[in-house]
PAVEX-253680 format. One record per residue (C-alpha): x, y, z; residue in three letters. Coordinates in steps of 0.25 Angstrom, whole numbers, padded with zeros to 4 digits, always signed. Layout:
! PAVEX-253680
XYZALA;...
! end
This chain:
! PAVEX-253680
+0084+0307+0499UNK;+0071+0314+0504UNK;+0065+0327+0504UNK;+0059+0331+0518UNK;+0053+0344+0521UNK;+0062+0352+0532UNK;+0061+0365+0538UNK;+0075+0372+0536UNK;+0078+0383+0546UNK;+0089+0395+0541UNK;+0091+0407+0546UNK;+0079+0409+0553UNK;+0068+0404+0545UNK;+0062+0389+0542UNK;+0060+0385+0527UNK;+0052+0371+0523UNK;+0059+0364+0513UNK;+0062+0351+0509UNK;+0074+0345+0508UNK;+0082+0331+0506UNK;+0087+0321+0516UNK;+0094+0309+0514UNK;+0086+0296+0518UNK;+0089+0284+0528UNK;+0089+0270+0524UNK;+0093+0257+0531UNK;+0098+0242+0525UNK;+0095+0231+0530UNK;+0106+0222+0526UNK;+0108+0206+0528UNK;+0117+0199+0524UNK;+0114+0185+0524UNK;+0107+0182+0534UNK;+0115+0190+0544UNK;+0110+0200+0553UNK;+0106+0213+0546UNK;+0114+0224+0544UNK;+0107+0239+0544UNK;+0113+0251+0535UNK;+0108+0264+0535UNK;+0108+0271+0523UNK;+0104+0278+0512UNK;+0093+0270+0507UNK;+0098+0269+0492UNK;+0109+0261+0485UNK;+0106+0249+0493UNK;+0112+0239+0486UNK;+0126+0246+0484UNK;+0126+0250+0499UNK;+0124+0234+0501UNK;+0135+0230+0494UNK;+0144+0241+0497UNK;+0142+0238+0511UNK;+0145+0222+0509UNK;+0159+0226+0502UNK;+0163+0237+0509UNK;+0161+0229+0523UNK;+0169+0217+0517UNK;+0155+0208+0517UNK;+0159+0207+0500UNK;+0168+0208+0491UNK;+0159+0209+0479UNK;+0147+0211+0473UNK;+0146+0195+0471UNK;+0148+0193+0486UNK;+0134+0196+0488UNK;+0126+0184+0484UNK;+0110+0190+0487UNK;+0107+0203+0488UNK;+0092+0207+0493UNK;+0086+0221+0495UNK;+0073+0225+0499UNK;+0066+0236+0506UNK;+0060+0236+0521UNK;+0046+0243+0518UNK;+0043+0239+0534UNK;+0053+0247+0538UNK;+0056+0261+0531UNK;+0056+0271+0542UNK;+0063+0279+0545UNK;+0071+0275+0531UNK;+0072+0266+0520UNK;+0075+0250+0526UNK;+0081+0241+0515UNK;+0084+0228+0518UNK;+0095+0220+0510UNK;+0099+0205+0511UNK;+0113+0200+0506UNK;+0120+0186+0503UNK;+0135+0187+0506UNK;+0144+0176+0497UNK;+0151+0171+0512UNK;+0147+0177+0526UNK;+0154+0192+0530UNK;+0166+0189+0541UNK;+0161+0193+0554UNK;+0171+0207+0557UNK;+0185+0206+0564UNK;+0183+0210+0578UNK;+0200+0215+0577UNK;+0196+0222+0564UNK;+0185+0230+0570UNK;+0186+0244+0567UNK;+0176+0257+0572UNK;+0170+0267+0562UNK;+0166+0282+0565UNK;+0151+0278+0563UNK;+0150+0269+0576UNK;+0152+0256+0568UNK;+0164+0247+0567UNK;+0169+0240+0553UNK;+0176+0227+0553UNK;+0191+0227+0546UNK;+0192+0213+0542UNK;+0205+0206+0545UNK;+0206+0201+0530UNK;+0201+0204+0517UNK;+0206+0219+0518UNK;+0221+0223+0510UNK;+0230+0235+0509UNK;+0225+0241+0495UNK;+0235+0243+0485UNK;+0235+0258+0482UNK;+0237+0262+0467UNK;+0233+0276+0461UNK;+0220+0278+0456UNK;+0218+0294+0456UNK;+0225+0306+0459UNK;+0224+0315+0470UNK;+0216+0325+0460UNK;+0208+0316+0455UNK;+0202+0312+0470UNK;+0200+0328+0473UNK;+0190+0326+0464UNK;+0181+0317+0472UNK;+0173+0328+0480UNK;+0170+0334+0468UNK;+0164+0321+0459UNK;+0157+0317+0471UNK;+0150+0330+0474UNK;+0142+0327+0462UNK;+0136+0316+0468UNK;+0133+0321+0481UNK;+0119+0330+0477UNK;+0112+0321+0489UNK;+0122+0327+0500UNK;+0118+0340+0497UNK;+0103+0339+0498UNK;+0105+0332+0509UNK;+0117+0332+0516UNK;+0116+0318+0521UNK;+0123+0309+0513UNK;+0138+0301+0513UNK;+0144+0297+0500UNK;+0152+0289+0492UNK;+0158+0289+0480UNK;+0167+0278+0471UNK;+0174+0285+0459UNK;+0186+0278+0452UNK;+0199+0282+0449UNK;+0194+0292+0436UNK;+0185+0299+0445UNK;+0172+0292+0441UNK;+0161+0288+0451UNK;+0157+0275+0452UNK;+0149+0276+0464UNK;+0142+0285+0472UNK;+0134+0283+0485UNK;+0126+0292+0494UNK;+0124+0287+0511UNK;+0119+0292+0523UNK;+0128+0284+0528UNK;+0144+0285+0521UNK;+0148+0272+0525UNK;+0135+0267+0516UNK;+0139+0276+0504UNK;+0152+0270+0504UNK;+0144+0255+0502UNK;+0136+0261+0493UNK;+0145+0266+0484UNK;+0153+0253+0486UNK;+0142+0246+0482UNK;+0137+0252+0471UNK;+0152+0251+0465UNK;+0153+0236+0469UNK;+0138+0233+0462UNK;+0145+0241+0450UNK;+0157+0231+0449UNK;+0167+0243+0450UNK;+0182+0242+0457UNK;+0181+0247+0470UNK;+0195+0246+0469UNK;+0196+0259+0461UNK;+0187+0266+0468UNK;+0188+0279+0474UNK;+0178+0280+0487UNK;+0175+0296+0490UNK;+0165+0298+0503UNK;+0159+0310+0509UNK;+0162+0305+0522UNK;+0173+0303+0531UNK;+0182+0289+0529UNK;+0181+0282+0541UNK;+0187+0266+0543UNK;+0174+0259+0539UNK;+0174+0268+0526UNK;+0188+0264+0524UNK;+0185+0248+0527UNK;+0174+0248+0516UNK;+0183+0255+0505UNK;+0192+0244+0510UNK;+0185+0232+0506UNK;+0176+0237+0495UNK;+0191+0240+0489UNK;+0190+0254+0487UNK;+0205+0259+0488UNK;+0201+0274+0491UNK;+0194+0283+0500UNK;+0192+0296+0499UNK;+0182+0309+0507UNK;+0180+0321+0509UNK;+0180+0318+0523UNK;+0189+0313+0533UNK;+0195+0299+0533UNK;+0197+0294+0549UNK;+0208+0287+0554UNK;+0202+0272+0552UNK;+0200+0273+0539UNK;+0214+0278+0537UNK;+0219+0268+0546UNK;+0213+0258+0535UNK;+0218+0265+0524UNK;+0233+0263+0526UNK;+0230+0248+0530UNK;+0225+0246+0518UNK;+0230+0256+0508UNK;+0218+0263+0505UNK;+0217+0277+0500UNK;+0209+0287+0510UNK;+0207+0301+0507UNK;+0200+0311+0515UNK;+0196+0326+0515UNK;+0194+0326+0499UNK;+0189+0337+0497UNK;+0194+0354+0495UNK;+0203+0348+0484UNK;+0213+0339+0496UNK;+0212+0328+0503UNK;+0220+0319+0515UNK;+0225+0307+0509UNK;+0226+0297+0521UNK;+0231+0286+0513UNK;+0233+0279+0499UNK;+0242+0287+0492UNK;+0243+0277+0483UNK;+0230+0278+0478UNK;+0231+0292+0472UNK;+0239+0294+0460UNK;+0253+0304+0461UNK;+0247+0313+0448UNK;+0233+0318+0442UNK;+0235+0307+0430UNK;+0228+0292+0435UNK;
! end
């Protein structure tokens, strides 16, 4: 974050001030010798973002999947924001995406579903309907840089207990998701008992990376659309929207929520 200087008009007067704004960064990422691809971000937790972003696009399945890993930044190019260029070595080539398996996002960009590689979780309680109303609330203690400046997406992994594991801050929510990913994968933690809790609404590229990072629920305190729901009953995941006010919409996975307060 930065401080700038503003002039605020209320009621019928200007005040100078400063105040914070959240920054703009771009990735340059390569893999191989591929064509690069550009993410634009939140210049900070690079690494995790990386490496969240190859799992959770189905480019890994671990942290040992990436053979080189080389970051450095562009000081040529810096304006308007932070440029950092990343190089990666993948053990095998990524599968070019299924052209039957193609779906749309609500940000103008298509994911690919791969045909193979994806299966039907298998649900298994891991907290009580109580214990996820108390997300919002453990989450809002970490979200100071959304309140000065009103600009960020988050991300946040807890486990069964209730304990954060990870948290990530984004312009770009579909980039706080990697990150926070990341960071878990990096920490050698199970994504498979994970609890992913987002600011933002849940859309079918949000889904498709809780999918193959492994992570068995979704929950935020916005809506989930209809892809992503579709893509939780295909595969059993659990999908929670609307958390928030003490009630939420469960859309599906059941299964994954325990009948009493006890776990």
């Amino acid at each position: 974050m930065r401080r700038v200087r503003i002039l605020r008009f209320e009621g019928e007067s200007w005040e100078g001030r400063e105040d914070w704004v959240a920054e703009e960064g771009l990735i340059e990422l390569e893999i191989a010798s591929g064509s690069p691809l550009y993410l634009s971000c939140t210049p900070e937790g690079v690494r995790e973002l990386v490496y969240g972003h190859l799992l959770a696009e189905g480019l890994i399945r671990g942290v040992g999947d990436v053979l080189a890993y080389r970051e450095e930044l562009d000081l040529e190019r810096g304006s308007p924001g932070e440029v950092v260029r990343v190089a990666v070595t993948l053990r095998g080539a990524p599968e070019p995406p299924d052209p039957q398996g193609i779906i749309w996002t609500p940000c103008g960009r298509a994911a690919s579903l791969p045909s193979a590689g994806l299966s039907p979780l298998e649900p298994r309680p891991l907290l009580s309907p109580q214990a996820l109303l108390e997300l919002p609330r453990l989450a809002a203690r970490h979200s100071e840089d959304f309140r000065l400046t009103g600009a960020y997406h988050y991300a946040f992994l807890f486990d069964p207990s209730l304990n954060l594991r990870a948290v990530a801050k984004d312009i770009g929510r579909h980039n706080a998701v990697d990150k926070a990913i990341g960071a878990e994968l990096l920490a050698g933690g199970d994504l498979g008992e994970r609890i992913l809790f987002v600011t933002g609404r849940i859309s079918a590229d949000i889904a498709l990376k809780a999918l193959r990072a492994g992570v068995p629920l979704i929950a935020s305190r916005g809506a989930a659309l209809l892809g992503a729901i579709t893509l939780a009953h295909r595969y059993n995941l659990g999908l929670v929207g609307f958390l928030r006010g003490g009630r939420f919409n469960l859309y599906c996975g059941e299964g994954w929520l325990t009948r009493k307060e006890e776990r």
